[in-house]
C-alpha positions in Angstrom: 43.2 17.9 6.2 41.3 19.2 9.2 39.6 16.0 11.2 36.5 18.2 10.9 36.1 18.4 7.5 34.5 16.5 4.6 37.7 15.0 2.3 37.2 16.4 -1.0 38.6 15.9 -4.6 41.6 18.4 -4.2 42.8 16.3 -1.0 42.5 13.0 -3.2 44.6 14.8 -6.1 47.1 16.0 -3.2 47.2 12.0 -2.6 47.5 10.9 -6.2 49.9 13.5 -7.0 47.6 14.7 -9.8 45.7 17.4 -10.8 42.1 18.0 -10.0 40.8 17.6 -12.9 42.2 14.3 -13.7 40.8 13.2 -10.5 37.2 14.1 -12.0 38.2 12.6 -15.4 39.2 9.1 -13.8 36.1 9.0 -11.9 33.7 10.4 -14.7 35.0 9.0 -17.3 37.5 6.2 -16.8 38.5 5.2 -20.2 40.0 8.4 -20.9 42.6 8.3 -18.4 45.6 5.5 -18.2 45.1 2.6 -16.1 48.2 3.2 -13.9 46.4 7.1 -12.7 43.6 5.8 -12.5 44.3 3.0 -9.9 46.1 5.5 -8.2 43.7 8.3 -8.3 41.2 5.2 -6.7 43.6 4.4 -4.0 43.7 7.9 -3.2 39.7 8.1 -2.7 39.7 4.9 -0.2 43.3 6.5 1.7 41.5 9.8 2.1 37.8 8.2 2.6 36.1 10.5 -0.8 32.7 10.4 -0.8 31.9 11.5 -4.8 28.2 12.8 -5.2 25.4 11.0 -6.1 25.7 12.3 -9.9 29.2 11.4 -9.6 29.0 8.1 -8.4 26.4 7.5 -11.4 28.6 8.3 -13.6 31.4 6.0 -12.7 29.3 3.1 -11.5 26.0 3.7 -13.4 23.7 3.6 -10.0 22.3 6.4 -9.3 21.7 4.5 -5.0 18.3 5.4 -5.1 14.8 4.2 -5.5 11.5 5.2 -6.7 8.2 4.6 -4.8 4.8 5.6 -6.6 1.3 5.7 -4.7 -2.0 6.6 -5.8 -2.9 9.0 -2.8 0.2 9.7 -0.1 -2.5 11.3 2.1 -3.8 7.8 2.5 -2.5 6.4 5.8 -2.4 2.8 4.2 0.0 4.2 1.5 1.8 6.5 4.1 2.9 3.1 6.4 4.1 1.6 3.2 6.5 4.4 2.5 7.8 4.7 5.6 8.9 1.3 5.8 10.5 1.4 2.3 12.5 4.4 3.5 13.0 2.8 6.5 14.8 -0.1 4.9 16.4 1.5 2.3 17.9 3.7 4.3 19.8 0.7 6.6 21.2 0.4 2.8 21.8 3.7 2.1 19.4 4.2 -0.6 17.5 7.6 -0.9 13.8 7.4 -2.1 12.2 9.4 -4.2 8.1 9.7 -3.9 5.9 10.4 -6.6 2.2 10.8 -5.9 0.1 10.2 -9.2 -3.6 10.6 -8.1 -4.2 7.5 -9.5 -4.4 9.1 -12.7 -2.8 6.4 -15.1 -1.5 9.0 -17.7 0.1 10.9 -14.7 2.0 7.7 -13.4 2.9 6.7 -17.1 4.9 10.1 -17.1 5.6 9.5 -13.2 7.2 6.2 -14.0 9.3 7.8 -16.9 10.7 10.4 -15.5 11.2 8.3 -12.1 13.6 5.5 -14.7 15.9 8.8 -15.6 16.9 9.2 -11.8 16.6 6.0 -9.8 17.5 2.3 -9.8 14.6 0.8 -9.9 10.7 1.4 -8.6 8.1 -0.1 -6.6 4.8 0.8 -8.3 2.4 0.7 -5.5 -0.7 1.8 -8.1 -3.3 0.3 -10.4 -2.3 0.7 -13.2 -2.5 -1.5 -16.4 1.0 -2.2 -17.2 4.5 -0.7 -16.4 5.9 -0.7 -20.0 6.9 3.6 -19.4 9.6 2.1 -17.2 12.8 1.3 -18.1 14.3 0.2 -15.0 13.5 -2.9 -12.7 9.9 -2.4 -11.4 8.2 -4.4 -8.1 4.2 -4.2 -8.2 2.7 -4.0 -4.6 -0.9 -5.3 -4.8 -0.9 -6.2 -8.3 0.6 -9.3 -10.3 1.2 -8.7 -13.4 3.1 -11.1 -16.2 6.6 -10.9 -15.7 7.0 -8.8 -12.6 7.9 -9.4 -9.1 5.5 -8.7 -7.3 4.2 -8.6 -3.6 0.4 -8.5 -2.3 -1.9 -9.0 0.3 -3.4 -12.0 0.0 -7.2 -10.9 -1.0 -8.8 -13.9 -0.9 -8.4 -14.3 2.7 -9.4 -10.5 3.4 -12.6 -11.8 1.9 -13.5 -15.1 3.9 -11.8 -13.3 7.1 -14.4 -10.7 6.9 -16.8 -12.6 5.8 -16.8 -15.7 8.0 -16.3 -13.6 11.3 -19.8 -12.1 10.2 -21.4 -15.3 9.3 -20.0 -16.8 12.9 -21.6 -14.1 14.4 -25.4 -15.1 12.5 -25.3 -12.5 10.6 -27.8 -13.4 7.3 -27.9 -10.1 5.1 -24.3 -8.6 4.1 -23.1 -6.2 2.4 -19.9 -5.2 0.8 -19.0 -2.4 -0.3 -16.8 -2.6 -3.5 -13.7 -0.8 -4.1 -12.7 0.9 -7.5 -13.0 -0.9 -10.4 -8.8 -0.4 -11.9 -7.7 -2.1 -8.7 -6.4 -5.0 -9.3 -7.0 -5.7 -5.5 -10.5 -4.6 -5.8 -11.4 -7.1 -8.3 -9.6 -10.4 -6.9 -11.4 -9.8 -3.6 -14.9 -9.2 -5.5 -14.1 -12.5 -7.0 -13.7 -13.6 -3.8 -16.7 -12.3 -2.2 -19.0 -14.3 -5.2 -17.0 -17.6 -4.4 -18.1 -17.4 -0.4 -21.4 -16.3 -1.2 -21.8 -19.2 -3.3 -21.0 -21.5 -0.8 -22.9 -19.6 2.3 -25.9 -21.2 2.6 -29.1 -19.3 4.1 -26.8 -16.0 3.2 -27.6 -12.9 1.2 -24.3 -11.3 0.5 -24.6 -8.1 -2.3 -22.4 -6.3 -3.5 -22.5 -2.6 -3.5 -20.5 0.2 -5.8 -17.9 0.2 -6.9 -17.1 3.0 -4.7 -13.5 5.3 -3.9 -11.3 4.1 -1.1 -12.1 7.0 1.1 -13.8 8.3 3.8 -16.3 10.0 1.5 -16.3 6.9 -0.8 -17.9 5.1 2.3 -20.2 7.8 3.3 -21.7 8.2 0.0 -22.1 4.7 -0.1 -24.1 3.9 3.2 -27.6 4.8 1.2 -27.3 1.4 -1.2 -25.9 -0.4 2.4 -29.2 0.6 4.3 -31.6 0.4 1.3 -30.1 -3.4 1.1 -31.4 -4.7 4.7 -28.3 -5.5 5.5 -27.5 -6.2 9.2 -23.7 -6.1 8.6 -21.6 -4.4 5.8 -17.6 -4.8 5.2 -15.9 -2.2 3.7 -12.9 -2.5 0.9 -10.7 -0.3 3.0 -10.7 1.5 6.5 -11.8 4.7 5.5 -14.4 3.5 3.6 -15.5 1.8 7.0 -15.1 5.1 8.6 -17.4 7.1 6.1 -20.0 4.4 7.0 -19.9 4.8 10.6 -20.4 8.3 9.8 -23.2 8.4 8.2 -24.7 5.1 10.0 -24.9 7.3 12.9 -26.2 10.4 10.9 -28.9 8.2 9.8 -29.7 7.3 13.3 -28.0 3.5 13.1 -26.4 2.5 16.4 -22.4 0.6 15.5 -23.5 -2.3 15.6 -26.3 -2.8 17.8 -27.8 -2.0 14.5 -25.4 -2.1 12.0 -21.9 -4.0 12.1 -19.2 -2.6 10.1 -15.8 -4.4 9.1 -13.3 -2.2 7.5 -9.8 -3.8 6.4 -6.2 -2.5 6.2 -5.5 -2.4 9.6 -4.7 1.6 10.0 -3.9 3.1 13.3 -7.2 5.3 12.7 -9.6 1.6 13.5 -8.5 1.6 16.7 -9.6 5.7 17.2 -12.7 5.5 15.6 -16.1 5.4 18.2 -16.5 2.9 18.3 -13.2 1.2 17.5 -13.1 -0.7 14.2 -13.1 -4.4 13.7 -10.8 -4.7 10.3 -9.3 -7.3 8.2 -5.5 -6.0 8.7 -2.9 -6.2 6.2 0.9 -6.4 7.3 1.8 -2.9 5.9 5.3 -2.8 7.2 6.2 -5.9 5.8 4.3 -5.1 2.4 6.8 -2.4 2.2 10.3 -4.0 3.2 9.4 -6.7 1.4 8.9 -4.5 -2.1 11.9 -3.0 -1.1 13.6 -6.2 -0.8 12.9 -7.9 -3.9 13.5 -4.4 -5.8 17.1 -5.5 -4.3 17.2 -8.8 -5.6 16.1 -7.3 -9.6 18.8 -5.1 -9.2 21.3 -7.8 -8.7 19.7 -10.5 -11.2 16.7 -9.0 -13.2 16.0 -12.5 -14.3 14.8 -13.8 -10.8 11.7 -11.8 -10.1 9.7 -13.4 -7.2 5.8 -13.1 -6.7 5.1 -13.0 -2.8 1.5 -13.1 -1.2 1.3 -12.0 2.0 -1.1 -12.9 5.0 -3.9 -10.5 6.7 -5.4 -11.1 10.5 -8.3 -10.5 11.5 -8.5 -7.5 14.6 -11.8 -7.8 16.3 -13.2 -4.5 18.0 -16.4 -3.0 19.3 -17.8 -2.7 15.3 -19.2 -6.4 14.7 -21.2 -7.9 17.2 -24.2 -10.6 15.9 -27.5 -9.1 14.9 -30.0 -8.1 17.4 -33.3 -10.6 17.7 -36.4 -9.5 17.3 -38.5 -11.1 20.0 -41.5 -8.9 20.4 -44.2 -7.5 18.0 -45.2 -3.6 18.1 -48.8 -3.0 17.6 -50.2 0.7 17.8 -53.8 1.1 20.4 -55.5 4.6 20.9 -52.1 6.4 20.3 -49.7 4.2 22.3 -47.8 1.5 21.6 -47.8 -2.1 23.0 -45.1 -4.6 22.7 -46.2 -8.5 22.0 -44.2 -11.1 23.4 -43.9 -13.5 20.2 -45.3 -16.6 21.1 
């Protein structure tokens, strides 16, 4: 065999001192050939270093050694960042992944999920949907816990009082937050969280606005009920919702955050680009990923010991939040110009 070239199932039958075909037969279908060829047909494949293909090696070991990975919206850097570091990792394993982008449509990711369970492993469902009964192989949710599932999120409770405190530190008195949409699981745990800190925030106005998309136009559209609100800060339920509202802050004529502050959270590369750059509750999205990846693993090798892990967020402080400016001087209005007071 050439030291150039790929072995392949004639060279392993040259080994065995078979024919071709009962090389495909003992690794297709093993019971149909006697144990003594098959063992040597198997010693042939490690002498000569056979690779079978991937439909082949499903066959005989019933693993297909790949993965499936839904999201809602791949054009969605947050979603984007988790891919790539579940390829990244399944790839040190040699896993392939296979993507499925559902539009957050929950019939499209029941059929998604389906058709995924005829080709793959196992899945990481990184979507909001109700339930993951379409599946019928091992399943890790990624921001949603659901009975019965490993699971791995962000923890949203702190993405709340992160936000939310750093605002408050600053003296900011009217807040608003703009809700995300209402089938997230993540969405509603953090607007749970949001009512339990504005419970406990005395001398605060905290309202919640929406529920709105998690995009840039989400945000946008969203900035009238912000403004009409009186609100001197606003946090966003994800970074380009933040993004749409320093859009149309500054459309509106709102200086970021001399007169408005805006939080976003996710922690995208894009904060740090915006003008100005973005102060934002960041999740840890390459360890959301590997660590979906990673206890897809462990269900693969015991499907009884599925693991629920919350993960941590940080607050990134940029040029967005900054405390609300004083008013320390009246304007009143004299033949045509204007006079400021000093308040006494």
């Amino acid at each position: 065999m050439p030291p150039d070239r790929a072995p392949t199932l004639h060279d392993v039958a040259r080994r065995a001192g078979v024919h071709p075909a009962t090389v495909s037969r003992a690794l297709s279908r093993p019971d149909m050939v006697a144990a003594a060829t098959r063992e040597a047909v198997l010693a042939a494949v490690e002498e000569v270093g056979f690779v079978p293909n991937r439909a082949a090696r499903r066959l005989v070991s019933g693993r297909s050694d790949a993965i499936g990975v839904l999201v809602p919206d791949i054009t969605n850097p947050y979603f984007g960042a988790m891919v790539q570091a579940i390829q990244g990792d399944a790839r040190r394993d040699g896993l392939a992944v296979l993507i499925a982008d559902t539009g957050a449509d929950p019939a499209e990711e029941r059929r998604a999920l389906q058709a995924l369970s005829r080709q793959v492993d196992g899945l990481v469902a990184v979507t909001p949907i109700t339930d993951l009964a379409a599946a019928t192989v091992p399943v890790v949710a990624v921001n949603r816990q659901l009975r019965n599932h490993a699971s791995v999120v962000v923890d949203q409770d702190a993405i709340a009082h992160l936000a939310l405190g750093h605002l408050v530190d600053l003296g900011h008195r009217r807040i608003a937050v703009v809700r995300g949409p209402a089938a997230y699981w993540s969405a509603m745990r953090r607007d749970r969280a949001v009512e339990r800190f504005a419970a406990g925030a005395e001398g605060c106005r905290i309202d919640l606005i929406g529920p709105a998309p998690a995009t840039f136009e989400g945000g946008r559209t969203a900035y009238g009920a912000v403004d009409s609100s009186g609100a001197s800060a606003v946090v966003a339920f994800n970074d380009l919702q933040a993004t749409g509202l320093l859009v149309a802050a500054g459309e509106a004529g709102r200086e970021v955050p001399s007169s408005l502050t805006v939080v976003g959270s996710d922690g995208l590369g894009l904060a740090a680009m915006t003008a100005p750059p973005l102060t934002t509750v960041a999740a840890p999205l390459e360890e959301l990923g590997r660590t979906s990846r990673q206890l897809l693993g462990e269900l693969l090798q015991d499907a009884s010991g599925a693991r629920r892990v919350t993960l941590s967020p940080r607050l990134v402080v940029r040029r967005t939040s900054a405390a609300p400016v004083v008013i320390t001087r009246k304007t009143r209005h004299h033949r045509g110009r204007t006079h400021h007071v000093p308040r006494s």
